[in-house]
C-alpha positions in Angstrom: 72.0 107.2 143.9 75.5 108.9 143.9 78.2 106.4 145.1 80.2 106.3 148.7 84.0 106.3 146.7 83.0 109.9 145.2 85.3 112.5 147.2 83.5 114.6 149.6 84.7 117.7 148.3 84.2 116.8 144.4 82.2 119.9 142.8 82.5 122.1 139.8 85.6 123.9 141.4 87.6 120.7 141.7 87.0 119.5 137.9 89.1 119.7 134.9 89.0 118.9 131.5 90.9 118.7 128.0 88.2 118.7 125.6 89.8 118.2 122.1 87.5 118.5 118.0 89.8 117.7 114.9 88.2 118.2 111.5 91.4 119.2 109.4 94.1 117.5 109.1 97.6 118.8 107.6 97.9 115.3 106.2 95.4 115.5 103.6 91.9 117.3 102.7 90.6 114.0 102.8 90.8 113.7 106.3 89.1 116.4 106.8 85.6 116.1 108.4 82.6 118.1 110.0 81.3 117.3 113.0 84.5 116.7 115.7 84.8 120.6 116.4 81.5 121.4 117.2 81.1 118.3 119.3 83.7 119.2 121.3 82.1 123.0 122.3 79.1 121.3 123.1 80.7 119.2 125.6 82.4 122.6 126.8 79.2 124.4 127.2 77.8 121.1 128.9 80.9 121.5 131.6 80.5 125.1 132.2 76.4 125.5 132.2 74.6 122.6 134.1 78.0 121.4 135.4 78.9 125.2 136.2 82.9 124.4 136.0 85.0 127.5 135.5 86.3 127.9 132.2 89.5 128.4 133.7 89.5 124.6 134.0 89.1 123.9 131.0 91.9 123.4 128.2 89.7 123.7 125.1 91.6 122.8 121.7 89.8 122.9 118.1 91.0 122.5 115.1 88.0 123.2 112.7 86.7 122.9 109.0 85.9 126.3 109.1 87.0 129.8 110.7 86.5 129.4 114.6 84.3 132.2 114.4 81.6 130.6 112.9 81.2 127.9 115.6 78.4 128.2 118.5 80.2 130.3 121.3 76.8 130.9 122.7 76.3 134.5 124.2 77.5 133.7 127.4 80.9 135.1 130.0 82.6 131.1 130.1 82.2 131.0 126.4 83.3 134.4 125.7 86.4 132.8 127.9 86.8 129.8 126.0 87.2 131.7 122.9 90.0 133.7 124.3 92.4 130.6 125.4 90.7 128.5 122.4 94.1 126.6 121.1 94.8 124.3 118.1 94.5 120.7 118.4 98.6 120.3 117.6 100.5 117.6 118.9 102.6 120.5 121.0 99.2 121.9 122.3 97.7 118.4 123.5 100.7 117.4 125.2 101.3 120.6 127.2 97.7 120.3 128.0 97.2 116.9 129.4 101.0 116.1 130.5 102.2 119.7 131.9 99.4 122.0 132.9 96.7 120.0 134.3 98.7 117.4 135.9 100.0 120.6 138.0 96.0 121.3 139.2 94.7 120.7 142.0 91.1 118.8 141.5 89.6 115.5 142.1 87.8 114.7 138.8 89.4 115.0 135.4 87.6 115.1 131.9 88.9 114.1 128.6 86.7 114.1 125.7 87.8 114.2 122.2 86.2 114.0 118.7 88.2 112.7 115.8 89.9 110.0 113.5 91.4 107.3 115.8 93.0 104.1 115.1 94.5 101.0 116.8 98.1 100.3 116.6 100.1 97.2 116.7 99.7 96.6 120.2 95.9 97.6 120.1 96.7 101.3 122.1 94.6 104.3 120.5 96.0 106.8 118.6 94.4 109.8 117.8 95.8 112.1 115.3 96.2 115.8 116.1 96.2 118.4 113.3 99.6 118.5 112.7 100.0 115.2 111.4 101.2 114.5 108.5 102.6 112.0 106.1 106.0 111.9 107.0 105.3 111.6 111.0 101.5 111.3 112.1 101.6 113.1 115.1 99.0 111.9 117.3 97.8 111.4 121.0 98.4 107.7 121.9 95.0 107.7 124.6 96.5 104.3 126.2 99.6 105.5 127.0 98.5 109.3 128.7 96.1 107.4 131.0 98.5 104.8 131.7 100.9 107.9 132.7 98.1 109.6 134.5 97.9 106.9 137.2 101.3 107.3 138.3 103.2 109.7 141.0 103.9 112.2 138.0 100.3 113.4 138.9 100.3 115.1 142.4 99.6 112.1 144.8 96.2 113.1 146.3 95.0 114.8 143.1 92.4 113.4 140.9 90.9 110.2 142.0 88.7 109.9 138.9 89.5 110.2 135.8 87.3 109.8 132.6 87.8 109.5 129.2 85.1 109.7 126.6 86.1 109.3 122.6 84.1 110.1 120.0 86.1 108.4 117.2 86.7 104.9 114.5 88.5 102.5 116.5 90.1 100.6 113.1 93.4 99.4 112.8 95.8 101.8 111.3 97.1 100.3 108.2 100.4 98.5 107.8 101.7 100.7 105.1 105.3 102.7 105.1 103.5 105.7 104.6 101.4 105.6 107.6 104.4 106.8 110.0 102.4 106.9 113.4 106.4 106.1 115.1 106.1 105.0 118.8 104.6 107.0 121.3 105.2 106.8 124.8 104.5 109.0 127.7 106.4 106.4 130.4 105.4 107.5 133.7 106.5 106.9 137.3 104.9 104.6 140.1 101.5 103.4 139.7 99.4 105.1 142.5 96.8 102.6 144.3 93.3 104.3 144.2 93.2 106.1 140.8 90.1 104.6 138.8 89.7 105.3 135.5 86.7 105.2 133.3 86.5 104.6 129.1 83.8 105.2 127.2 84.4 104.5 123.5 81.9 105.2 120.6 83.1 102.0 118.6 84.4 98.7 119.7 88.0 97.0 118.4 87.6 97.0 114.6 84.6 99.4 114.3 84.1 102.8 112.4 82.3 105.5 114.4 79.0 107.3 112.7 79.0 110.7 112.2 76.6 113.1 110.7 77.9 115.2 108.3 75.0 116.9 108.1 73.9 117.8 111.5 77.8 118.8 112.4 77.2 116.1 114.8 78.7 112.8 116.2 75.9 110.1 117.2 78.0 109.2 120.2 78.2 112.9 121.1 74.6 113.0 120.6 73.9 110.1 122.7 75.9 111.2 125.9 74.9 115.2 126.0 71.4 113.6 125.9 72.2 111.5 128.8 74.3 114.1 130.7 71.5 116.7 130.6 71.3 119.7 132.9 72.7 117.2 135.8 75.4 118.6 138.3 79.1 117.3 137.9 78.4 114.6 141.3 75.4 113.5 139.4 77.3 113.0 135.8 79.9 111.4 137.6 77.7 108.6 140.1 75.1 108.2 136.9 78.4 107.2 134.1 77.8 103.6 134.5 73.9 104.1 133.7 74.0 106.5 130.9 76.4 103.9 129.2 73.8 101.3 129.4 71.0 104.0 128.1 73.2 104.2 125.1 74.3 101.1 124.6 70.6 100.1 124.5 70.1 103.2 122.2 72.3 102.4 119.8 71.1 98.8 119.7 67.6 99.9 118.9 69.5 102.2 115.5 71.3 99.3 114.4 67.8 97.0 114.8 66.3 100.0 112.9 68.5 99.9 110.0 69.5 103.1 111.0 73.8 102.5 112.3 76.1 100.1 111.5 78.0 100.6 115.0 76.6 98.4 117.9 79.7 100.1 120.2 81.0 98.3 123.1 81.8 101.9 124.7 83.4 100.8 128.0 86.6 98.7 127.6 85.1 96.8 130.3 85.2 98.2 133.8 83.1 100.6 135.7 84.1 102.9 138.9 84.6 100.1 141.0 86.5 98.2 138.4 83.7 95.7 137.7 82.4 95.0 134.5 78.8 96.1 134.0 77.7 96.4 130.1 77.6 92.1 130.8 76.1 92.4 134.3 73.0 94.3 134.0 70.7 93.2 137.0 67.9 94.9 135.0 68.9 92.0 132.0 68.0 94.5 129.7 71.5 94.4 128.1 72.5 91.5 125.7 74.8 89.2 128.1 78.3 88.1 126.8 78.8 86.0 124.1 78.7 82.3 124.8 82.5 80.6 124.3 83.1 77.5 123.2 83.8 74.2 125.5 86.1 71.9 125.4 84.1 69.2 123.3 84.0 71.8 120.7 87.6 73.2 120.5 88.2 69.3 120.4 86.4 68.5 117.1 87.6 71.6 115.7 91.0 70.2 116.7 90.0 66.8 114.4 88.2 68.5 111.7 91.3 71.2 111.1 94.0 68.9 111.6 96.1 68.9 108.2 94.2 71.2 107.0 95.1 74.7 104.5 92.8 77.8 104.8 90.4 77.2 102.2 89.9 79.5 99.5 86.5 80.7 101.0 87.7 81.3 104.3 87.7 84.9 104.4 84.1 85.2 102.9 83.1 82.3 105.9 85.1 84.7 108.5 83.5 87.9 107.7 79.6 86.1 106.8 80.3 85.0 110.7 80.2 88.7 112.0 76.6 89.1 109.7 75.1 85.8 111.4 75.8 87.2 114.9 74.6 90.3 114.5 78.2 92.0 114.6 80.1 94.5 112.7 82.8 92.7 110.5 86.3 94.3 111.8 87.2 97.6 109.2 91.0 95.7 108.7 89.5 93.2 106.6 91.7 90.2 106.0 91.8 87.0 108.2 93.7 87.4 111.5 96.0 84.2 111.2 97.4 81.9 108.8 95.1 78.8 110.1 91.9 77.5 110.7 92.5 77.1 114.7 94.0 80.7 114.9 91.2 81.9 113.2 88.5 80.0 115.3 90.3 81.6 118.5 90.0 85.3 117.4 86.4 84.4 116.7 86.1 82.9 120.2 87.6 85.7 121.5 85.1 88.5 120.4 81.7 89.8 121.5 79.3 87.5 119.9 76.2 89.2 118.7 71.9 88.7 119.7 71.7 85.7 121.5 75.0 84.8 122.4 76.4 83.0 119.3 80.3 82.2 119.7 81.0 83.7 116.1 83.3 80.2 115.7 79.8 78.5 115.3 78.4 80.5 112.1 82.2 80.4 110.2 82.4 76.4 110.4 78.7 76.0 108.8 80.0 78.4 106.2 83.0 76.5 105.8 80.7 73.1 105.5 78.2 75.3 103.2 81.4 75.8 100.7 83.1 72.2 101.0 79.7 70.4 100.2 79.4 72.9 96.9 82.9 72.2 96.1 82.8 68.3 96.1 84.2 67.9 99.4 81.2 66.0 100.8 82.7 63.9 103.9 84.2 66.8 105.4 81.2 68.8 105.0 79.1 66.4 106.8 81.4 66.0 109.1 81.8 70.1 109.9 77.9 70.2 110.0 77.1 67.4 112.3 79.8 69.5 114.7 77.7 72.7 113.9 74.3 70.6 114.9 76.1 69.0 118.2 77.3 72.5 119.4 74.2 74.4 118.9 72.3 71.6 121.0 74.6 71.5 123.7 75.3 75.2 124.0 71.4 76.0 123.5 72.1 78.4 120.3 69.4 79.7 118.6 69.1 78.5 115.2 71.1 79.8 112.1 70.3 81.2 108.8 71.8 79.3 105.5 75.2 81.0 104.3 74.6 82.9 101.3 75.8 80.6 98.0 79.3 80.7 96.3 78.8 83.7 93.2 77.7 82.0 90.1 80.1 82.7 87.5 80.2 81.5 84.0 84.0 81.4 82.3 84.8 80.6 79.0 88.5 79.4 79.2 90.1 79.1 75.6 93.1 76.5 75.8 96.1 77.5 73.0 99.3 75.0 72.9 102.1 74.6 70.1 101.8 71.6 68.0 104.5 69.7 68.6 106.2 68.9 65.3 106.4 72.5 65.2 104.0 73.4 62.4 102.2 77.0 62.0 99.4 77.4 64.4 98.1 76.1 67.7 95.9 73.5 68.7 92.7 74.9 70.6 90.0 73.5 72.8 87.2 75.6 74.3 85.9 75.0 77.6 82.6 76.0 79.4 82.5 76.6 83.3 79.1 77.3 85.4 77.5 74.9 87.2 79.5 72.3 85.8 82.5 72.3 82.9 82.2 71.0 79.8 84.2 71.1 76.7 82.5 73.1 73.7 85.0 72.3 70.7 88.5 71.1 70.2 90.7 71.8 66.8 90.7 67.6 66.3 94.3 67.6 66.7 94.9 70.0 63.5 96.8 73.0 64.1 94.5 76.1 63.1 95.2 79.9 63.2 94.6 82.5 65.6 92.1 84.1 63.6 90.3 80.6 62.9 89.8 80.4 67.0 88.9 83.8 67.3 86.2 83.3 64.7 85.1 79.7 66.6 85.3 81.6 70.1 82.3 84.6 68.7 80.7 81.6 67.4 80.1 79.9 70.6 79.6 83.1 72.3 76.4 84.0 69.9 75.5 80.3 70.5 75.5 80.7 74.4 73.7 84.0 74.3 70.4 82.5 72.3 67.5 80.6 75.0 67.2 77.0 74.4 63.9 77.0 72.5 61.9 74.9 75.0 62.9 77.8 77.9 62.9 76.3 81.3 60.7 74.2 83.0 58.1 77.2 83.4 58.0 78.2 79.9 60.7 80.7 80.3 63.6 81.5 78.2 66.9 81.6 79.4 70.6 83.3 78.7 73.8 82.6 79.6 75.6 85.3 80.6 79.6 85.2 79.9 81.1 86.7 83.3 85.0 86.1 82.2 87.3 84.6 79.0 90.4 83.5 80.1 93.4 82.6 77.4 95.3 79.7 78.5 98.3 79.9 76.6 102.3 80.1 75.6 104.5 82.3 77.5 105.1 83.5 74.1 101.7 84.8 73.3 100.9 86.7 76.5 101.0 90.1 75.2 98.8 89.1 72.5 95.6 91.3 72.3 92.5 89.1 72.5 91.4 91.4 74.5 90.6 93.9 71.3 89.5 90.7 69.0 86.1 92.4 67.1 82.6 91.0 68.5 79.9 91.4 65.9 77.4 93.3 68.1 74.0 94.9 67.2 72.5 96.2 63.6 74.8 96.4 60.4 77.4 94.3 61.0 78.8 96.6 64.0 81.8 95.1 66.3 83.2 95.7 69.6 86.4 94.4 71.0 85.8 91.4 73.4 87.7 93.2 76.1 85.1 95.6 76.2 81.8 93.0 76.6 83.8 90.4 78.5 86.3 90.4 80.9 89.3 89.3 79.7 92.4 87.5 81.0 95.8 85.4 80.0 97.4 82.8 81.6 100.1 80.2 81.2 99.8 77.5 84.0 101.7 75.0 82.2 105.1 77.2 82.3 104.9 77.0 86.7 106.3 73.4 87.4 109.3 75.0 88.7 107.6 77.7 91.0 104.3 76.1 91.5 104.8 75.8 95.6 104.6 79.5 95.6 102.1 79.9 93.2 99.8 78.4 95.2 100.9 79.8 98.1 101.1 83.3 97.0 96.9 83.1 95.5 95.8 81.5 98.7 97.4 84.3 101.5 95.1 86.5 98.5 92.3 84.5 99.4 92.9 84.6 103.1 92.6 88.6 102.8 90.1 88.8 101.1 91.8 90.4 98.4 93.6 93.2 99.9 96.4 93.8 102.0 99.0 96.5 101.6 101.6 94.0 100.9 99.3 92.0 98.2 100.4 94.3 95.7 103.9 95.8 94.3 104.7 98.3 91.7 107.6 96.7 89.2 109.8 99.9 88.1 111.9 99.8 85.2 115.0 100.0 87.3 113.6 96.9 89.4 113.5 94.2 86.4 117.5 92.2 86.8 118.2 88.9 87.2 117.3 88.3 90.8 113.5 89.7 90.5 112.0 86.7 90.0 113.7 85.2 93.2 112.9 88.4 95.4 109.2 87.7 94.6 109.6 84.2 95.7 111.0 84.6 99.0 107.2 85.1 100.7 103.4 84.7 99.7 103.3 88.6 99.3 102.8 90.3 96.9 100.7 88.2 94.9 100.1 91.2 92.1 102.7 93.1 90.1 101.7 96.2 88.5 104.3 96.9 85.8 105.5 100.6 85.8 108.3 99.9 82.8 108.7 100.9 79.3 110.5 98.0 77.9 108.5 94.9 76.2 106.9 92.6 79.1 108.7 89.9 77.6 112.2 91.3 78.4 112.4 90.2 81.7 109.2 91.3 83.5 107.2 88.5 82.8 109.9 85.5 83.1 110.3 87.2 86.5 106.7 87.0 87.2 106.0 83.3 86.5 109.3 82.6 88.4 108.0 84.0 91.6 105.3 82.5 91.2 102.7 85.8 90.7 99.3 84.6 90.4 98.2 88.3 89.0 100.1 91.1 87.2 99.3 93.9 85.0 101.2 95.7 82.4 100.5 97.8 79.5 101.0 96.1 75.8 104.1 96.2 74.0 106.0 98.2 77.0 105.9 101.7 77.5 105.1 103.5 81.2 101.3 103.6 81.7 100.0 107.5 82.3 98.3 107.5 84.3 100.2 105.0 87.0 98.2 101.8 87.0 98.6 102.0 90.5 96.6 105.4 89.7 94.2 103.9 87.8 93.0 101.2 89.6 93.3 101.5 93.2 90.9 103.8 95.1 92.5 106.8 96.9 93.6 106.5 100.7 93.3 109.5 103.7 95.9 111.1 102.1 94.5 111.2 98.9 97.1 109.1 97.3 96.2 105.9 95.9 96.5 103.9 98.4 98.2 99.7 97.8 96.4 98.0 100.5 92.6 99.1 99.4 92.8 97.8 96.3 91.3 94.5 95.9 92.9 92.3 93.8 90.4 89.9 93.3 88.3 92.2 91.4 90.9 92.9 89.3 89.0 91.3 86.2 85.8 93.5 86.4 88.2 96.9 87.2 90.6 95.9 84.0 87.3 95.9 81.8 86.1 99.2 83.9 89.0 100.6 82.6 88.8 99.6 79.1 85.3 100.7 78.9 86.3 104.3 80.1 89.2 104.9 77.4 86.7 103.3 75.0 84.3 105.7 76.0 86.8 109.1 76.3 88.0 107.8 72.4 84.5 108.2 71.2 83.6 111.6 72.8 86.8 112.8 71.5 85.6 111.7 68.0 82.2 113.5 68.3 84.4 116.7 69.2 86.6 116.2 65.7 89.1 116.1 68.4 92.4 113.8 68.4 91.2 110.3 70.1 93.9 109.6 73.5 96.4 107.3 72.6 95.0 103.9 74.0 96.7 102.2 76.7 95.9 98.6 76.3 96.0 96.9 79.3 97.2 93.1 79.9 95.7 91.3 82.7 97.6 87.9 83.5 94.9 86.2 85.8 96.7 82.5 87.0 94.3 80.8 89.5 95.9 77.2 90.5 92.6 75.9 91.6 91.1 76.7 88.4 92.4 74.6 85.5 90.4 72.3 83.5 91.8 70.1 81.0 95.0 70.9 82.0 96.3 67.7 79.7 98.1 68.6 76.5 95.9 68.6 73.6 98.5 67.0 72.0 
């Protein structure tokens, strides 16, 4: 049935459109993708064949991988049209488009489709970049802004009615990094004029990538609407939007239950025609309803249970295993989205819960009571279960699946302190963390030489490789597998290489440098009492973004290292990593700068000297603009990339061997790795 509010006269000669594709970008070849372009002509050749608009009507921009000659143009007179005023997606270009030509038009209906990278800014408003942009200004079309301006007297006063936008593109936040310059667009516009409705249809929710087949040239969003649109006439595409939203919703429900998409998309921000929310109402029931919220009994004992309480250290993994036990898509950001437990229990609350209607607050607290049980924290986890169990009873929630358990790790932390009469050598003790920690040796109170620990350290490492010879209780035998070393020990002795002490390892007497069959780490706890606030500060905002964050980590250049560094650092929890980028000794200021600001993690190269190629180079992953790019890099894994890394210039040494070519020089890398809530035995052996 075609609604009463459509106007009379609405037809093919009374409907415009910008239809926009971007698949390169000026910023970077890496933002270059296949697909937008050629969705965007087949939403053109859906407006002018079984919608039969003129192409005169149309303001068709492209901006494709390839020549635009060897898109589909279709044998056809609107096509051949189309190709003739066919104009780059550029910033210039979209804006004449949508906010001086068409606004001038005469029609009742107005189209926007466009296919593309799009991302949220700070005040959630989507921006979608044109070709043009590059690094130094991102020149994009904020969406938010042009329909806000399209419902005001700038637009003729009787003209266009309807208006509907439909985007085939990621909806992620765009990252809080200086060189992501998207500025501040906004169109302004005049008075608002009563009557205007306006209707969004979104391939991805808040926080969600969109799917696109690289393959097929083709966006599944794009897919899913031409497939719904059909050979129907514009009145019927228009009266039938509400319905083909819920035929893809429901389709792309079925893909994700499949295993076949990650993107369950919300597509509407909420309202239809008649400015009524429908994707929740379905008469039919065949749509999931909203999410359940949480009453006031609950946010109470949330308020009792968090009271006093810091973010945990496993409160990121509990926020984003919350978004797997719902049945969501865990936001693309990463990172939690406030600095307490409450905060982050409200922006659960707040979100589309998943099958079944579970408030996505529910599933985080039984992680968080999963995690305080395994940690020793027994009351609170009883009591943050026994408010899981009351809630799901009184809510009716369906029943939830156990957390996944904490990693097991197994760490062997070697402890190394200066006698303290002074004499040569250090006392040593040898811990043993898995399931529990245990202490494996201890120098007796004797001072002994490095070399005399090094040789006691392989010892103990052979002796937790062999199976106990009874296996387990099946008859199997077991291994213990050494994850991590970690050197606790003098400020002094922080550059020392430990990392390259020989391993035997295999048939006649071969050996391999620990660094290279273990990951391995310094640290020097004992020297924090003056900075230890920050310390722990600074490792638990890590925690609380799960790692990354583009702030987490900064690059230390030579020019950088004075006085006053160590004080900068201090000032906030971020950064919590230094990478060093200077060619003096570590020791000359770098590192005193480092423990006084309280930097949990830092990497530098041994002995001084600029690493080549930039650690920052080296270990983070590259960003859209194919620099490496801060805020991807995960800080956390830091231990397993070091030893990547040591493996690889191991690995390019030998080949350069077998070549009777001159071995690299080898950049030994330090990793200081200074977790506060890891520290056995953290008395003085002496």
């Amino acid at each position: 049935m075609i609604p009463a509010f459509l106007p009379p006269a609405l037809g093919p000669q009374r409907t415009f459109a910008l239809v926009a594709g971007v698949e390169r970008y000026d910023i970077s070849h890496r933002w270059n993708l296949r697909g937008p372009a050629r969705d965007a002509l087949r939403f053109a050749r859906w407006l002018t064949g079984p919608a039969q608009v003129p192409p005169g009507n149309l303001r068709l921009l492209l901006s494709p991988l390839d020549a635009p000659d060897t898109l589909d143009w279709s044998d056809s007179p609107a096509m051949a049209a189309l190709r003739t005023a066919c104009r780059p997606a550029t910033e210039e270009n979209v804006k004449a488009a949508l906010l001086d030509e068409l606004p001038q038009c005469d029609g009742d209906l107005l189209w926007i489709f466009w296919a593309g990278h799009g991302y949220l800014g700070p005040r959630q408003e989507l921006m979608l970049p044109c070709a043009d942009a590059r690094p130094s200004q991102i020149r994009h079309l904020n969406l938010d802004s042009a329909l806000r301006w399209w419902r005001t007297d700038l637009v003729k006063q009787r003209s266009f009615p309807l208006q509907a936008a439909l985007v085939d593109s990621c909806r992620v936040d765009a990252p809080r990094d200086a060189r992501w310059n998207f500025g501040t667009t906004d169109y302004g516009g005049g008075i608002s004029v009563p009557g205007r409705r306006q209707f969004r249809l979104y391939a991805s929710r808040e926080g969600e990538a969109a799917q696109n087949d690289a393959e097929r040239g083709a966006g599944r969003f794009t897919e899913a609407l031409l497939h719904e649109l059909g050979g129907h006439s514009v009145r019927e595409s228009v009266g039938g939007l509400p319905l083909a939203a819920r035929s893809i919703h429901r389709a792309f429900q079925e893909l994700r239950a499949r295993g076949e998409g990650w993107q369950l998309p919300q597509f509407v921000v909420d309202r239809d025609w008649d400015a009524c929310s429908f994707l929740d109402e379905d008469p039919s029931g065949a749509l999931l309803s909203g999410a359940a919220r949480l009453d006031q009994r609950a946010w109470d004992g949330l308020g009792e249970l968090f009271a006093g309480r810091e973010l945990p250290r496993g409160a990121y993994d509990a926020y984003a295993w919350a978004f797997t036990a719902a049945g969501c898509t865990t936001p693309v950001g990463g990172g939690l989205p406030g600095d307490g437990l409450l905060e982050v229990a409200q922006d659960l609350d707040e979100r589309q819960g998943g099958r079944g209607g579970m408030p996505l607050a529910v599933p985080f607290v039984r992680h968080l009571a999963d995690r305080a049980a395994a940690e020793g924290d027994t009351r609170w986890a009883r009591r943050l279960g026994e408010w899981v169990a009351a809630t799901r009873e009184r809510l009716g929630l369906p029943v939830l699946p156990p957390p996944p358990p904490p990693p097991r790790t197994c760490v062997v932390h070697v402890r190394l302190e200066e006698p303290p009469g002074g004499e040569p050598g250090f006392l040593a003790r040898i811990w043993l963390r898995g399931d529990r920690t245990e202490q494996v040796w201890e120098s007796e109170g004797a001072p002994v030489a490095l070399d005399s620990v090094r040789r006691e350290l392989v010892r103990r490492l052979a002796h937790l490789g062999a199976p106990p010879q009874d296996g387990d209780r099946y008859g199997r035998r077991t291994f213990t597998a050494v994850d991590r070393i970690e050197f606790d020990v003098p400020y002094a002795l922080l550059d020392t290489g430990f990392d390259q002490w020989p391993v035997p390892r295999g048939p006649a007497g071969r050996a391999r440098a620990l660094g290279l069959l273990h990951q391995v780490v310094v640290r020097c706890p004992q020297e924090r009492d003056g900075s230890r606030a920050e310390w722990h500060a600074s490792w638990r905002w890590l925690h609380g973004r799960g790692g990354r964050h583009p702030e987490a980590v900064r690059v230390v250049e030579e020019h950088e290292v004075h006085d006053g560094l160590g004080m900068e650092l201090a000032e906030g929890p971020a950064p919590a990593c230094v990478l060093a980028h200077t060619t003096a000794a570590p020791h000359a200021g770098l590192l005193e700068a480092v423990i006084e600001g309280g930097i949990p993690v830092a990497v530098w190269r041994r002995g001084g000297g600029t690493p080549a190629p930039a650690l920052l180079d080296l270990l983070a992953p590259a960003g859209p603009d194919g620099r490496p790019d801060p805020g991807a890099l995960d800080v956390l894994a830091l231990p397993a990339r070091v030893r990547e890394m040591r493996r690889a210039a191991a690995g390019a040494a030998a080949a350069a061997v077998r070549a009777c070519q001159r071995p690299p020089e080898e950049d030994q890398l330090v990793l200081l790795w200074d977790d506060p809530d890891d520290a056995p035995g953290f008395r003085s052996l002496a």
